[in-house]
N, CA, C and O atoms as CSV, one atom per row, in Angstrom:
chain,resi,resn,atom,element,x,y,z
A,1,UNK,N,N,-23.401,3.226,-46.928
A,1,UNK,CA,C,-24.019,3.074,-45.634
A,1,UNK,C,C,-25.200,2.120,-45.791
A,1,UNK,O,O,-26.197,2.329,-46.481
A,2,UNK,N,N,-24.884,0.797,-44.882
A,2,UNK,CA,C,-25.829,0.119,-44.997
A,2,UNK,C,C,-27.273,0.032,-44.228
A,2,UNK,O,O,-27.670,1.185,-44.400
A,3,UNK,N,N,-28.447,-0.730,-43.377
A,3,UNK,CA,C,-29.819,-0.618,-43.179
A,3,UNK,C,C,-28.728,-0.698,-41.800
A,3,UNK,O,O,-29.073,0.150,-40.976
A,4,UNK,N,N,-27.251,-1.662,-41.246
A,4,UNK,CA,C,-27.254,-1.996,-40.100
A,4,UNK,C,C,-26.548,-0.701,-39.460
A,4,UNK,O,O,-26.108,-0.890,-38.326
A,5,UNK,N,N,-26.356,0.662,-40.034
A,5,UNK,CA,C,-25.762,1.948,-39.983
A,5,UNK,C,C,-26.493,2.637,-39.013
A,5,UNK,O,O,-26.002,2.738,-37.888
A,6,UNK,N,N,-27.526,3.102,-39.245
A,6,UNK,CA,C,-28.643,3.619,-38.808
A,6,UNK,C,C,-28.611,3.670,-37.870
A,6,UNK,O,O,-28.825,4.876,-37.751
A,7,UNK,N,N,-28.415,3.020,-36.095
A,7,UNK,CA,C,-28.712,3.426,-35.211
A,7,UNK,C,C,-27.405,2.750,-34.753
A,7,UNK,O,O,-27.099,1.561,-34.837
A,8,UNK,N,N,-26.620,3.908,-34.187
A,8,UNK,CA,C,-25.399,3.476,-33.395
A,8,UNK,C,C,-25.235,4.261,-32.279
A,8,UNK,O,O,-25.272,5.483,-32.130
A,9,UNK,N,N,-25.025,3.251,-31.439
A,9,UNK,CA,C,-25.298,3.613,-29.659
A,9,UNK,C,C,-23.997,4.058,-29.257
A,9,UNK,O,O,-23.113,4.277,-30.086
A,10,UNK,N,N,-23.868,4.176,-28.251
A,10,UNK,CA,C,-22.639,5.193,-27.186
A,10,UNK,C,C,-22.316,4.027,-26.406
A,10,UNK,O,O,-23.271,3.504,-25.832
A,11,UNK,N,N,-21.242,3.532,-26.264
A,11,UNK,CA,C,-20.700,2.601,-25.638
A,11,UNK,C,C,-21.665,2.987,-24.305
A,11,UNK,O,O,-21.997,4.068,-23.819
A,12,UNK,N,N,-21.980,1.459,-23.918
A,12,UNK,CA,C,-22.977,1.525,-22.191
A,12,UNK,C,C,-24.141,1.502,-22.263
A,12,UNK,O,O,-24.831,1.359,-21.254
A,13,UNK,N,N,-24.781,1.668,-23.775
A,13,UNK,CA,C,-25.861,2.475,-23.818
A,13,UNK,C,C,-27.156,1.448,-24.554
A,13,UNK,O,O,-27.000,1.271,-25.762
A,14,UNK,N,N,-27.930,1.029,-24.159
A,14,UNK,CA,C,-28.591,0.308,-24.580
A,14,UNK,C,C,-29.440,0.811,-25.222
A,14,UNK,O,O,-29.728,1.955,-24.871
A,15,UNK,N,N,-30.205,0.229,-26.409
A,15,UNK,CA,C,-31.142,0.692,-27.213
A,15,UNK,C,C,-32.210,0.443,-26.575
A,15,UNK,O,O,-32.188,-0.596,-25.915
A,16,UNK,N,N,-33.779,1.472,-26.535
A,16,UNK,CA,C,-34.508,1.342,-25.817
A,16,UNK,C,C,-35.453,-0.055,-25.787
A,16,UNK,O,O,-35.931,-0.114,-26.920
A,17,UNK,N,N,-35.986,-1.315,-24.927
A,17,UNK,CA,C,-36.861,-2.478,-25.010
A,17,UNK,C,C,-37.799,-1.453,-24.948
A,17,UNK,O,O,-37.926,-0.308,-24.515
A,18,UNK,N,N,-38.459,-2.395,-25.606
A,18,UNK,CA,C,-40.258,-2.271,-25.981
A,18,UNK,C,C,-40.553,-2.919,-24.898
A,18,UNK,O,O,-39.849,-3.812,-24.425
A,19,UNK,N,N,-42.195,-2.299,-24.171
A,19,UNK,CA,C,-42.664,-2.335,-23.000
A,19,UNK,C,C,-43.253,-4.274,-23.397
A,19,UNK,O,O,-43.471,-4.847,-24.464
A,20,UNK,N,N,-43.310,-4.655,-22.205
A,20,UNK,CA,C,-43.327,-6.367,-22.013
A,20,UNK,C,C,-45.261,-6.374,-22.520
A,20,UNK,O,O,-46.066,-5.450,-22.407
A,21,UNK,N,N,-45.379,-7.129,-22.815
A,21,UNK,CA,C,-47.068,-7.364,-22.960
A,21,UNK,C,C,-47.731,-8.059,-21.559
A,21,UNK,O,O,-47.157,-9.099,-21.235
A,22,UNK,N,N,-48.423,-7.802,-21.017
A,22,UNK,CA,C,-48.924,-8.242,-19.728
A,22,UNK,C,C,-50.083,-9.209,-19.656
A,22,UNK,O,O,-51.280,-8.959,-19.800
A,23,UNK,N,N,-49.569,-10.213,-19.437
A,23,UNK,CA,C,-50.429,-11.224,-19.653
A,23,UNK,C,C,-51.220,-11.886,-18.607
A,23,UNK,O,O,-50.631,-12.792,-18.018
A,24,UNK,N,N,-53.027,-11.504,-18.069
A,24,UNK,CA,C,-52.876,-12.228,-16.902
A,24,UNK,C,C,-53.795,-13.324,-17.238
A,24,UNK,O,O,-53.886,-13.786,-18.376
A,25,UNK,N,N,-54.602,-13.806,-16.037
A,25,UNK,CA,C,-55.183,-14.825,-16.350
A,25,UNK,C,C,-56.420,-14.473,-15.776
A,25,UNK,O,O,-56.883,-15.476,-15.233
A,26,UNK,N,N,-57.123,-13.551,-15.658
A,26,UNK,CA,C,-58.578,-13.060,-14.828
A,26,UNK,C,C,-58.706,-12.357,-16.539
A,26,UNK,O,O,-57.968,-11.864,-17.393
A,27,UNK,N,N,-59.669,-12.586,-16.402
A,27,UNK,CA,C,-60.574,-11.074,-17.897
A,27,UNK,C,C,-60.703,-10.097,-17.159
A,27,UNK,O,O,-61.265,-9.751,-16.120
A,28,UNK,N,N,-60.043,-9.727,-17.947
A,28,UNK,CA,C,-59.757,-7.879,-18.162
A,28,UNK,C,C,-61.091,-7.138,-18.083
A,28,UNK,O,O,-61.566,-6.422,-17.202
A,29,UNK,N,N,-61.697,-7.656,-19.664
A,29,UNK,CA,C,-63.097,-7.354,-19.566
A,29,UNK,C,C,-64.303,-7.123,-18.639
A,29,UNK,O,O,-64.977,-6.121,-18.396
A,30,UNK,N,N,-64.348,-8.589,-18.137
A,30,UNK,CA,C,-65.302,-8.612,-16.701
A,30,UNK,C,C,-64.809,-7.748,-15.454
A,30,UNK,O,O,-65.490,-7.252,-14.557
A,31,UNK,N,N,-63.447,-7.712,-15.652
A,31,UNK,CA,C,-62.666,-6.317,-14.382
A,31,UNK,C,C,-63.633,-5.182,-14.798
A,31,UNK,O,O,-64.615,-4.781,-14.172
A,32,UNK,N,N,-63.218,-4.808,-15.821
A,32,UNK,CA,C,-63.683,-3.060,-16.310
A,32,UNK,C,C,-65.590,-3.614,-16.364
A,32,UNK,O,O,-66.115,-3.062,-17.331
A,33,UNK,N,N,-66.089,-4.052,-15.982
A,33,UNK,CA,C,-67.442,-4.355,-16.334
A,33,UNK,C,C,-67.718,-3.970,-15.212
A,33,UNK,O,O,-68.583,-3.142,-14.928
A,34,UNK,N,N,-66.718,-4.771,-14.182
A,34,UNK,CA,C,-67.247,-5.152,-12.689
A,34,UNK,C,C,-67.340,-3.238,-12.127
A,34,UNK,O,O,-68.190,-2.576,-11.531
A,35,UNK,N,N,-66.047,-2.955,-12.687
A,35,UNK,CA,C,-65.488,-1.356,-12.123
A,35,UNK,C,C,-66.768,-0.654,-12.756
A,35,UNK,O,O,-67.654,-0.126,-12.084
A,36,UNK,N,N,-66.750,-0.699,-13.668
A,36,UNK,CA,C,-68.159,0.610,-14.350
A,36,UNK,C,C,-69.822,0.465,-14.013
A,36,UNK,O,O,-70.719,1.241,-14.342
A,37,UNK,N,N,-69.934,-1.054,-13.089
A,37,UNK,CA,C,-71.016,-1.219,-12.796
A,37,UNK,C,C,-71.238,0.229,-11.351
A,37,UNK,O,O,-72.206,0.922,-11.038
A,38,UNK,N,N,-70.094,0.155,-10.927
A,38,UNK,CA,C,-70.589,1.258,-9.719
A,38,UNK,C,C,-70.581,2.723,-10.179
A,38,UNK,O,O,-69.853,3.300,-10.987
A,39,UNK,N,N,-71.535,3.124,-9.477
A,39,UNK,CA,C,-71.927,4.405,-9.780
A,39,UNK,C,C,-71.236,5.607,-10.162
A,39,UNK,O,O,-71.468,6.390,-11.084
A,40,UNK,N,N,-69.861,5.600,-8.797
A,40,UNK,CA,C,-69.404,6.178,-8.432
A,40,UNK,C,C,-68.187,6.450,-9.305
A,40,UNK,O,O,-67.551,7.497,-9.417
A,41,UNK,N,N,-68.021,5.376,-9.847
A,41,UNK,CA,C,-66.867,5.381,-11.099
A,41,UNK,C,C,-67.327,5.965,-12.345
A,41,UNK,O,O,-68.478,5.908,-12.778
A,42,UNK,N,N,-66.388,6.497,-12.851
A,42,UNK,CA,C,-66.602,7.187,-14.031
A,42,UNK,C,C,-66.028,5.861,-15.353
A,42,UNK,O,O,-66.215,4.661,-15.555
A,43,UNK,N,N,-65.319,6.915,-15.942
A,43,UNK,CA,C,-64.402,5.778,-17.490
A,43,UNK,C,C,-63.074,5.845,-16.543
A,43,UNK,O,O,-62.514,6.528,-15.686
A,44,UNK,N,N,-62.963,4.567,-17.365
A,44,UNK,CA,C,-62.565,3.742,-16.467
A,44,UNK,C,C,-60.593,3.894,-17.631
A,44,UNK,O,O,-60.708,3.740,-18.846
A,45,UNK,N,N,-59.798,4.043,-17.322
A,45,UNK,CA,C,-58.430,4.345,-18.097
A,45,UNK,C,C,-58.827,2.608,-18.477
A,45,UNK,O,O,-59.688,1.781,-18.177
A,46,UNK,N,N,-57.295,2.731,-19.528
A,46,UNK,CA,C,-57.592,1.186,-20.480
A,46,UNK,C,C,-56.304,0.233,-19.728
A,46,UNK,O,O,-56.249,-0.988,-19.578
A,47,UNK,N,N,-55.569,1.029,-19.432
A,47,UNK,CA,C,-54.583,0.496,-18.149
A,47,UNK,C,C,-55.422,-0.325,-16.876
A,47,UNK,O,O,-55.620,-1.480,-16.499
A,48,UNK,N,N,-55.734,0.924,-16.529
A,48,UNK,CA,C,-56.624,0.002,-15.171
A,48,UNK,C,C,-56.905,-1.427,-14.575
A,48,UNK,O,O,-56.475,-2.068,-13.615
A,49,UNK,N,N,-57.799,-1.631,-15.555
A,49,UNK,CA,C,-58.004,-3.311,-15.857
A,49,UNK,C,C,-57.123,-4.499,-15.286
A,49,UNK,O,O,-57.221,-5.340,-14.393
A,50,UNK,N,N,-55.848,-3.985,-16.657
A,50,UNK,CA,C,-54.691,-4.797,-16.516
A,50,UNK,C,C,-54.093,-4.633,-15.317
A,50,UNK,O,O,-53.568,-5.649,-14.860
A,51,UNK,N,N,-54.014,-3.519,-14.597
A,51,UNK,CA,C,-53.175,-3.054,-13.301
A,51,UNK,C,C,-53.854,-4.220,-12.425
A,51,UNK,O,O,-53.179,-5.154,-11.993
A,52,UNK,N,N,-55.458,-4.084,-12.158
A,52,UNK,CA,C,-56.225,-4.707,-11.183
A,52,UNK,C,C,-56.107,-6.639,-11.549
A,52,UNK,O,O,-56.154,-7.565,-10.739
A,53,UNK,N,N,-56.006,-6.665,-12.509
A,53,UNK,CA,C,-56.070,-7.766,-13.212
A,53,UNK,C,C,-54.606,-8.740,-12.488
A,53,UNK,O,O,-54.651,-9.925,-12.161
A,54,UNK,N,N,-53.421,-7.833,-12.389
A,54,UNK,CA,C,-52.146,-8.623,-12.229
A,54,UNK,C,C,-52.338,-8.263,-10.837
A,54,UNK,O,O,-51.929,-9.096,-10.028
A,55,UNK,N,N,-52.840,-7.264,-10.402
A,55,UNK,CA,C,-53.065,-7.362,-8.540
A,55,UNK,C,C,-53.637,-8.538,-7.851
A,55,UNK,O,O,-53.291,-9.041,-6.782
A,56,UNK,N,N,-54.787,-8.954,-8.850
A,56,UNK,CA,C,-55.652,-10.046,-8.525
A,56,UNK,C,C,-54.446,-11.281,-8.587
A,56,UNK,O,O,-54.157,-11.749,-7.485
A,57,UNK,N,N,-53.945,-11.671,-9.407
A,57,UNK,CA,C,-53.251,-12.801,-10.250
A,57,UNK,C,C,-52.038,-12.611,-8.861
A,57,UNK,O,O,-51.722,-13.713,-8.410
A,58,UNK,N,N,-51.598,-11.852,-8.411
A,58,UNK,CA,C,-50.899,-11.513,-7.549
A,58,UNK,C,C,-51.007,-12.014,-6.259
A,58,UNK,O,O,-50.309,-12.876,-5.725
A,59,UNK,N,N,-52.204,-11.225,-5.685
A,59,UNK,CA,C,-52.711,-11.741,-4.734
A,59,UNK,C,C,-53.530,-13.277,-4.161
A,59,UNK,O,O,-53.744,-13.805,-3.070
A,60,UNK,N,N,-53.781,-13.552,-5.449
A,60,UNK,CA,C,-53.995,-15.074,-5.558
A,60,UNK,C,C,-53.322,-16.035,-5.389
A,60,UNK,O,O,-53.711,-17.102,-4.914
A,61,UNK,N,N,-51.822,-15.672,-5.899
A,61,UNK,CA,C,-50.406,-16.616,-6.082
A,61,UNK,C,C,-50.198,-16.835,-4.207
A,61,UNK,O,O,-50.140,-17.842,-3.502
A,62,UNK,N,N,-50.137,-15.455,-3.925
A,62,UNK,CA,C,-49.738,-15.581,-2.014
A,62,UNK,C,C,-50.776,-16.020,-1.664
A,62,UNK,O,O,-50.454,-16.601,-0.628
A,63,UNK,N,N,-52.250,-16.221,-1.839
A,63,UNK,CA,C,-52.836,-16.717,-0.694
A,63,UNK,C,C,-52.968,-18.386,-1.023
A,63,UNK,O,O,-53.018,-19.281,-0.179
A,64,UNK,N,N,-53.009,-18.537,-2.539
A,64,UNK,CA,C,-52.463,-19.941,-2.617
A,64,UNK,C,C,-51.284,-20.853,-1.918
A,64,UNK,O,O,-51.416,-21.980,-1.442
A,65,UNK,N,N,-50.160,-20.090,-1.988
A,65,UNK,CA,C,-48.658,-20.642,-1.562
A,65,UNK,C,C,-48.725,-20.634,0.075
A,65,UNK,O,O,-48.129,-21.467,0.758
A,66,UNK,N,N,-49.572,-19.527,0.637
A,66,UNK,CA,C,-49.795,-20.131,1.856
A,66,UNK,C,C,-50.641,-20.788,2.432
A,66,UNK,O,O,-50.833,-20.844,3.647
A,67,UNK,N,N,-51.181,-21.307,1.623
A,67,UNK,CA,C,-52.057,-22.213,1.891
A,67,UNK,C,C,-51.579,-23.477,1.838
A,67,UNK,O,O,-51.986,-24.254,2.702
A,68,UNK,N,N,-50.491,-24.030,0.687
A,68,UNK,CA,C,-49.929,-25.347,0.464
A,68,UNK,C,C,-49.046,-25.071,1.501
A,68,UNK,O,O,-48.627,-26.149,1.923
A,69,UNK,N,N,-48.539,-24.089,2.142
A,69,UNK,CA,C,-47.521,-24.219,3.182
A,69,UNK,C,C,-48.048,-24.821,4.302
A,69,UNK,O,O,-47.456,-25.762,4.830
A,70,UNK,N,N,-49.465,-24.238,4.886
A,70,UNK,CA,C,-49.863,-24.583,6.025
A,70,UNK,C,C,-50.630,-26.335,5.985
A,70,UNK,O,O,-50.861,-27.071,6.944
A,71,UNK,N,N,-50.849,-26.551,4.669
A,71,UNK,CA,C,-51.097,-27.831,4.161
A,71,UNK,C,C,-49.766,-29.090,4.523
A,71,UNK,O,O,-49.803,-30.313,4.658
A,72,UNK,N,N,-48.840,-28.236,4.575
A,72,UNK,CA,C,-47.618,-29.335,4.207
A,72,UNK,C,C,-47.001,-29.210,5.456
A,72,UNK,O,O,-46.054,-29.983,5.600
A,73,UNK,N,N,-47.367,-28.096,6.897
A,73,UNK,CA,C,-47.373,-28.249,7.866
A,73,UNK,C,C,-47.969,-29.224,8.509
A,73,UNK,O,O,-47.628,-29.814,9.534
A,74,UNK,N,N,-48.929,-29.354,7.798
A,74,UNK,CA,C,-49.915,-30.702,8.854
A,74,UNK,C,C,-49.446,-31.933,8.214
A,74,UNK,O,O,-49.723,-32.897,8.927
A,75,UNK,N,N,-48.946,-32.204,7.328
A,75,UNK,CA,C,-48.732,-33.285,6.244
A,75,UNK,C,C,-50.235,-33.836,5.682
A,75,UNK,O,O,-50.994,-34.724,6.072
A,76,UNK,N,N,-50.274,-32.985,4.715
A,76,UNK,CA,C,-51.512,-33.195,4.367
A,76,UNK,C,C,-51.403,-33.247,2.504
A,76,UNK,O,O,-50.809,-32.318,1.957
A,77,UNK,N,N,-51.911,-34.189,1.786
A,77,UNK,CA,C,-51.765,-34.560,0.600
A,77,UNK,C,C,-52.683,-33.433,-0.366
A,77,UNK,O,O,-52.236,-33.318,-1.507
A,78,UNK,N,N,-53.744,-32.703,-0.092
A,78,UNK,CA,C,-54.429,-32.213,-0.628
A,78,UNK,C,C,-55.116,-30.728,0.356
A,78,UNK,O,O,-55.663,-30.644,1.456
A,79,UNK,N,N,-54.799,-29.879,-0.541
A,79,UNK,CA,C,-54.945,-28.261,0.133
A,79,UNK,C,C,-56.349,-28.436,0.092
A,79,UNK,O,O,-56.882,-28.820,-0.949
A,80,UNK,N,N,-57.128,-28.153,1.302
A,80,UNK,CA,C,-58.526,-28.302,1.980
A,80,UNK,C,C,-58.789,-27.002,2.597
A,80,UNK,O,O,-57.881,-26.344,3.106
A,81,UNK,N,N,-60.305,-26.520,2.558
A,81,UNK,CA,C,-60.502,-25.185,3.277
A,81,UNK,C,C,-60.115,-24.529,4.355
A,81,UNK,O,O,-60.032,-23.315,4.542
A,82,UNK,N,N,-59.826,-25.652,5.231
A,82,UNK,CA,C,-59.066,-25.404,6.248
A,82,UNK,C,C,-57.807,-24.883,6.774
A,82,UNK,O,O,-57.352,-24.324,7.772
A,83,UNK,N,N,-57.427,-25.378,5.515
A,83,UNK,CA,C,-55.490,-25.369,5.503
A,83,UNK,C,C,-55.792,-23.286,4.894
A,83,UNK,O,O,-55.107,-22.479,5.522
A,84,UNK,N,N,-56.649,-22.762,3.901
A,84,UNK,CA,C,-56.652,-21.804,3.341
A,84,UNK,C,C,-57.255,-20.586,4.621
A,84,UNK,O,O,-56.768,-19.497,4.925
A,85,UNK,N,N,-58.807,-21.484,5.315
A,85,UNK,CA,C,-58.815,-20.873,6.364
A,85,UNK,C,C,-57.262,-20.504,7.911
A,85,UNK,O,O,-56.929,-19.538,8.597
A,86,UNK,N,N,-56.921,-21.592,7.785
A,86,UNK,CA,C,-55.756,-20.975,8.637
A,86,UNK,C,C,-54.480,-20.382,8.387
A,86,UNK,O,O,-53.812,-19.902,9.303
A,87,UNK,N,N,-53.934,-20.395,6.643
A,87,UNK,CA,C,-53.310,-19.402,5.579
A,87,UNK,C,C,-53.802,-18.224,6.412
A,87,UNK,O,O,-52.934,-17.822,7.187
A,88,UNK,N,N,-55.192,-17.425,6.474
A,88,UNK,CA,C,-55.684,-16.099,6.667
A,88,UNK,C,C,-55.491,-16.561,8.085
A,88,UNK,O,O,-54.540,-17.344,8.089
A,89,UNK,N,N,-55.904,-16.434,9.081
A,89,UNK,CA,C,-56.028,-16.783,10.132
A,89,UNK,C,C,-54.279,-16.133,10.571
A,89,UNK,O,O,-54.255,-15.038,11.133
A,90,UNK,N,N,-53.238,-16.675,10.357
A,90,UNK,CA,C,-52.021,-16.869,10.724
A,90,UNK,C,C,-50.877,-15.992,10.048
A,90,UNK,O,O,-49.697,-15.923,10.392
A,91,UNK,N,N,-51.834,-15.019,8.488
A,91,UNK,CA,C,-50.989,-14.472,7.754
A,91,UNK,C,C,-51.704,-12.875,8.582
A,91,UNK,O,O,-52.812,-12.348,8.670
A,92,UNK,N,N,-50.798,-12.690,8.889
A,92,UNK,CA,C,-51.125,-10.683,8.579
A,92,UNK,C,C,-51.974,-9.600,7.828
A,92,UNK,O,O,-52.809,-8.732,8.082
A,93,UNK,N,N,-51.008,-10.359,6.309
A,93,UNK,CA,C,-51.714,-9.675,5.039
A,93,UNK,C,C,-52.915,-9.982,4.672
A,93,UNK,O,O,-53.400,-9.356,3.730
A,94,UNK,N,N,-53.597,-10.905,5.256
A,94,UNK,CA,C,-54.928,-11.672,4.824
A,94,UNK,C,C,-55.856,-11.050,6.016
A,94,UNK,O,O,-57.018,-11.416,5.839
A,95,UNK,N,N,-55.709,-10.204,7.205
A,95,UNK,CA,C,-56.732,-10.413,8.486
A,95,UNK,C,C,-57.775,-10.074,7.644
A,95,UNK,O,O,-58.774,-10.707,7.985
A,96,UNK,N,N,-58.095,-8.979,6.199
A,96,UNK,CA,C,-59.707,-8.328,5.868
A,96,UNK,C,C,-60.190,-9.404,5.680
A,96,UNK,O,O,-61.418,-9.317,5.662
A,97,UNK,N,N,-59.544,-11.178,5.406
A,97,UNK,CA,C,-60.909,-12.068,4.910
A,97,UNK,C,C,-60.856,-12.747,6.711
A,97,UNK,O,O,-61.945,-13.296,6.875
A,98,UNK,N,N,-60.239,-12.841,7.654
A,98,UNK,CA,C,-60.548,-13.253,8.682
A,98,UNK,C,C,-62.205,-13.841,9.243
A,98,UNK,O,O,-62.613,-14.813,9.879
A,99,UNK,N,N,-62.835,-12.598,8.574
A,99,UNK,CA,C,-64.779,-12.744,8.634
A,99,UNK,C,C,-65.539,-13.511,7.861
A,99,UNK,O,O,-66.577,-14.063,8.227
A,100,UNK,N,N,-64.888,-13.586,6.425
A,100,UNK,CA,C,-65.284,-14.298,5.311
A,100,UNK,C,C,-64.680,-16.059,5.762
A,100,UNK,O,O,-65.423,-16.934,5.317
A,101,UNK,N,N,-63.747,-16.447,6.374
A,101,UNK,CA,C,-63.114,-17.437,6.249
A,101,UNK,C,C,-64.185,-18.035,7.591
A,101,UNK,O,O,-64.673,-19.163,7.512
A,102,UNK,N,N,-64.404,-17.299,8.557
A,102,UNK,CA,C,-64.983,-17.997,9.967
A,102,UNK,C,C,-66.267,-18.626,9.474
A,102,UNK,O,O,-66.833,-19.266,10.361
A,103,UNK,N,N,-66.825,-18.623,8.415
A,103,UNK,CA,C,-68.199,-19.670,8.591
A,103,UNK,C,C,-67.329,-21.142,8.694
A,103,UNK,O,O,-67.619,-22.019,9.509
A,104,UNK,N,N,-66.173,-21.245,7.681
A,104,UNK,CA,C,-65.793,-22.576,7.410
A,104,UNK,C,C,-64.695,-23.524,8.096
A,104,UNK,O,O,-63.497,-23.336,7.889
A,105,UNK,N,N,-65.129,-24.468,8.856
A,105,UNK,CA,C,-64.408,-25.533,9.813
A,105,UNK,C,C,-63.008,-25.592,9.992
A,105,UNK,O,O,-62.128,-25.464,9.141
A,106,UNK,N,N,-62.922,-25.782,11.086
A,106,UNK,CA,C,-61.423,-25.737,11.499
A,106,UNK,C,C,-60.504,-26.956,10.713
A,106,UNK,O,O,-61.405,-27.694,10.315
A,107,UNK,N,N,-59.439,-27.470,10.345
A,107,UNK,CA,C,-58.794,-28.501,10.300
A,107,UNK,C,C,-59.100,-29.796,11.253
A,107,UNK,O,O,-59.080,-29.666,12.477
A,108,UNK,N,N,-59.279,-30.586,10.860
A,108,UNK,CA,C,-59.515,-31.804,12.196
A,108,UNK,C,C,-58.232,-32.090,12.358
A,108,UNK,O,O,-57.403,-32.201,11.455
A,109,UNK,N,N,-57.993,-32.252,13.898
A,109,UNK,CA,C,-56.598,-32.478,14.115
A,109,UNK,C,C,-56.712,-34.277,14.043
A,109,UNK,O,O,-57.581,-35.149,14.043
A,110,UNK,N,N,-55.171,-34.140,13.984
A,110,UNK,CA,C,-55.165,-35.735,13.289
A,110,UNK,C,C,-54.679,-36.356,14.551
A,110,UNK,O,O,-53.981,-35.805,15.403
A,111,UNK,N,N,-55.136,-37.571,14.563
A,111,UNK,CA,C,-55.115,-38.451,15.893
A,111,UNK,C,C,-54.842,-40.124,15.127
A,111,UNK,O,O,-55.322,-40.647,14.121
A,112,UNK,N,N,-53.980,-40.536,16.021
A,112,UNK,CA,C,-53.433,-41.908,15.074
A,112,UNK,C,C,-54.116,-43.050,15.323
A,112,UNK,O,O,-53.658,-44.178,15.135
A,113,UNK,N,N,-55.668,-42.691,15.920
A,113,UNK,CA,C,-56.901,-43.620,16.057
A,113,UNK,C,C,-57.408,-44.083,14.305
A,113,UNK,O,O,-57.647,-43.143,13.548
A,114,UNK,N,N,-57.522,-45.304,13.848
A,114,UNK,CA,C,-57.969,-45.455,12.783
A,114,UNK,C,C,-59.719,-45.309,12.820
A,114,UNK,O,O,-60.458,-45.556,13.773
A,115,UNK,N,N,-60.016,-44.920,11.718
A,115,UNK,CA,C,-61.773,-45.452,12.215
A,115,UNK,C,C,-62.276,-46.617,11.807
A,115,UNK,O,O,-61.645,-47.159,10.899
A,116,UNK,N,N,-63.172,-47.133,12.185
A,116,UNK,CA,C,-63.592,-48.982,11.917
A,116,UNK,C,C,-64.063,-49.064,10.602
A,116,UNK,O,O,-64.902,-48.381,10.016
A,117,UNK,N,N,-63.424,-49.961,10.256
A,117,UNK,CA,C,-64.296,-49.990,8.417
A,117,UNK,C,C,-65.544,-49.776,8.666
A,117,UNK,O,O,-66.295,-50.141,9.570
A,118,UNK,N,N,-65.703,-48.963,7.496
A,118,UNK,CA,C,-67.421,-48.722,7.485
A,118,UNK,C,C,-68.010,-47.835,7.951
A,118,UNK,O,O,-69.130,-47.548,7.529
A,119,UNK,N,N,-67.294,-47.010,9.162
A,119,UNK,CA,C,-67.774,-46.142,9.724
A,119,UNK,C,C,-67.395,-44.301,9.270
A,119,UNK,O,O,-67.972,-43.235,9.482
A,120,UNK,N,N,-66.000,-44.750,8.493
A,120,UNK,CA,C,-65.837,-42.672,7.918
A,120,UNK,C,C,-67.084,-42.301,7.091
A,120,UNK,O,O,-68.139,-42.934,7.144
A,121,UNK,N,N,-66.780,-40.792,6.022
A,121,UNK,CA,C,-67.625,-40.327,5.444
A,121,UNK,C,C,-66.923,-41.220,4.431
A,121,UNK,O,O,-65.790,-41.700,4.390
A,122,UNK,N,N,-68.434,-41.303,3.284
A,122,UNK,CA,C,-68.428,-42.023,2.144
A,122,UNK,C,C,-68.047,-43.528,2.267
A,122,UNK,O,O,-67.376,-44.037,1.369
A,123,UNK,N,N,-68.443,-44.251,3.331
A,123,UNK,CA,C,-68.285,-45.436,3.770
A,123,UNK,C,C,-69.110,-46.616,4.011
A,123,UNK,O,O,-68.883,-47.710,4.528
A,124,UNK,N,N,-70.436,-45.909,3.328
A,124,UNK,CA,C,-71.580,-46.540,3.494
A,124,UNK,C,C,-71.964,-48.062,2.593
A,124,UNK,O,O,-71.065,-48.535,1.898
A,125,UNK,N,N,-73.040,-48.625,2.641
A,125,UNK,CA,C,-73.299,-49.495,2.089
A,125,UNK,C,C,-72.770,-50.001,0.282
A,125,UNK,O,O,-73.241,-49.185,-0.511
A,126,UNK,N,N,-72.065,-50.950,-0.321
A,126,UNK,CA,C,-71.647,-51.192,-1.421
A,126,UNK,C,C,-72.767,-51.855,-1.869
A,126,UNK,O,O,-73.380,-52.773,-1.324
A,127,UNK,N,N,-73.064,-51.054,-3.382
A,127,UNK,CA,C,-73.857,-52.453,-3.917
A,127,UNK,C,C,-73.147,-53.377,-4.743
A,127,UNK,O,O,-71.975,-53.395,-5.118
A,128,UNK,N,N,-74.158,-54.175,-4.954
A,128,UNK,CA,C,-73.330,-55.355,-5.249
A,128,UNK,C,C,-73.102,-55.574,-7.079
A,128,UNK,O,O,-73.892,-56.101,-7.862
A,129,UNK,N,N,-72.164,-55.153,-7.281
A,129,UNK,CA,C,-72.226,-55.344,-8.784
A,129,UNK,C,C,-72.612,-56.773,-9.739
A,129,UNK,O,O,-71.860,-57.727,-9.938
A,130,UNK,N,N,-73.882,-56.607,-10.200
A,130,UNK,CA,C,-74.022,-57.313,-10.966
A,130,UNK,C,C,-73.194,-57.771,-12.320
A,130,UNK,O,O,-73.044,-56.908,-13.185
A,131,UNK,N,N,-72.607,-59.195,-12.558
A,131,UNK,CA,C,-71.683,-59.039,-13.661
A,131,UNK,C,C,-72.417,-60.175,-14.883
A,131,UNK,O,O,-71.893,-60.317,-15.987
């Protein structure tokens, strides 16, 4: 009997996977820092973290993707506060930042008026390069 003897399964029957490693992209650390700063919390499980951690990473992915959606509604080359303010605005799942999003400007609607050289933002005076 050889080392490959040892564990023989029941037709159907898969040998048990080892749990996946969870990888997010927020620190864990600063989570459980943020959680134990309040009072009210005790110790904090070692799970936790990671749970809140992929919620975050989660919830980030959707409010991103609707944001390039409502971006690519307007035809717009570059996702701007606006496009993220009206993501919340228009999504459901987003109304709790509805309050947080209203300090910041609406989208300018686009109008096929050019503006006169010289006159947009960042259009001001050139100096003159000395060569």
């Amino acid at each position: 009997m050889d080392a490959s003897d040892e564990y023989v399964s029941a037709p159907g029957i898969q040998p048990p996977q080892p749990l996946p490693i969870i990888k997010t992209r927020f620190p864990v650390a600063r989570i459980k820092k943020i959680m134990q700063a309040d009072d009210d919390i005790g110790k904090v499980a070692q799970a936790t973290p990671l749970v809140v951690a992929k919620a975050l990473e989660l919830f980030m992915i959707s409010l991103v993707q609707e944001s390039c959606n409502q971006a690519r509604l307007r035809n717009a080359k570059r996702v701007s506060p606006a496009h993220l303010k009206q993501a919340v605005l228009s999504t459901e799942q987003f109304d709790f930042l509805a309050e947080t999003v209203g300090k910041y400007p609406d989208a300018v609607a686009v109008s096929g008026v050019k503006p006169e050289p010289g006159t947009g933002p960042g259009r001001g005076r050139r100096r003159k390069v000395v060569e």
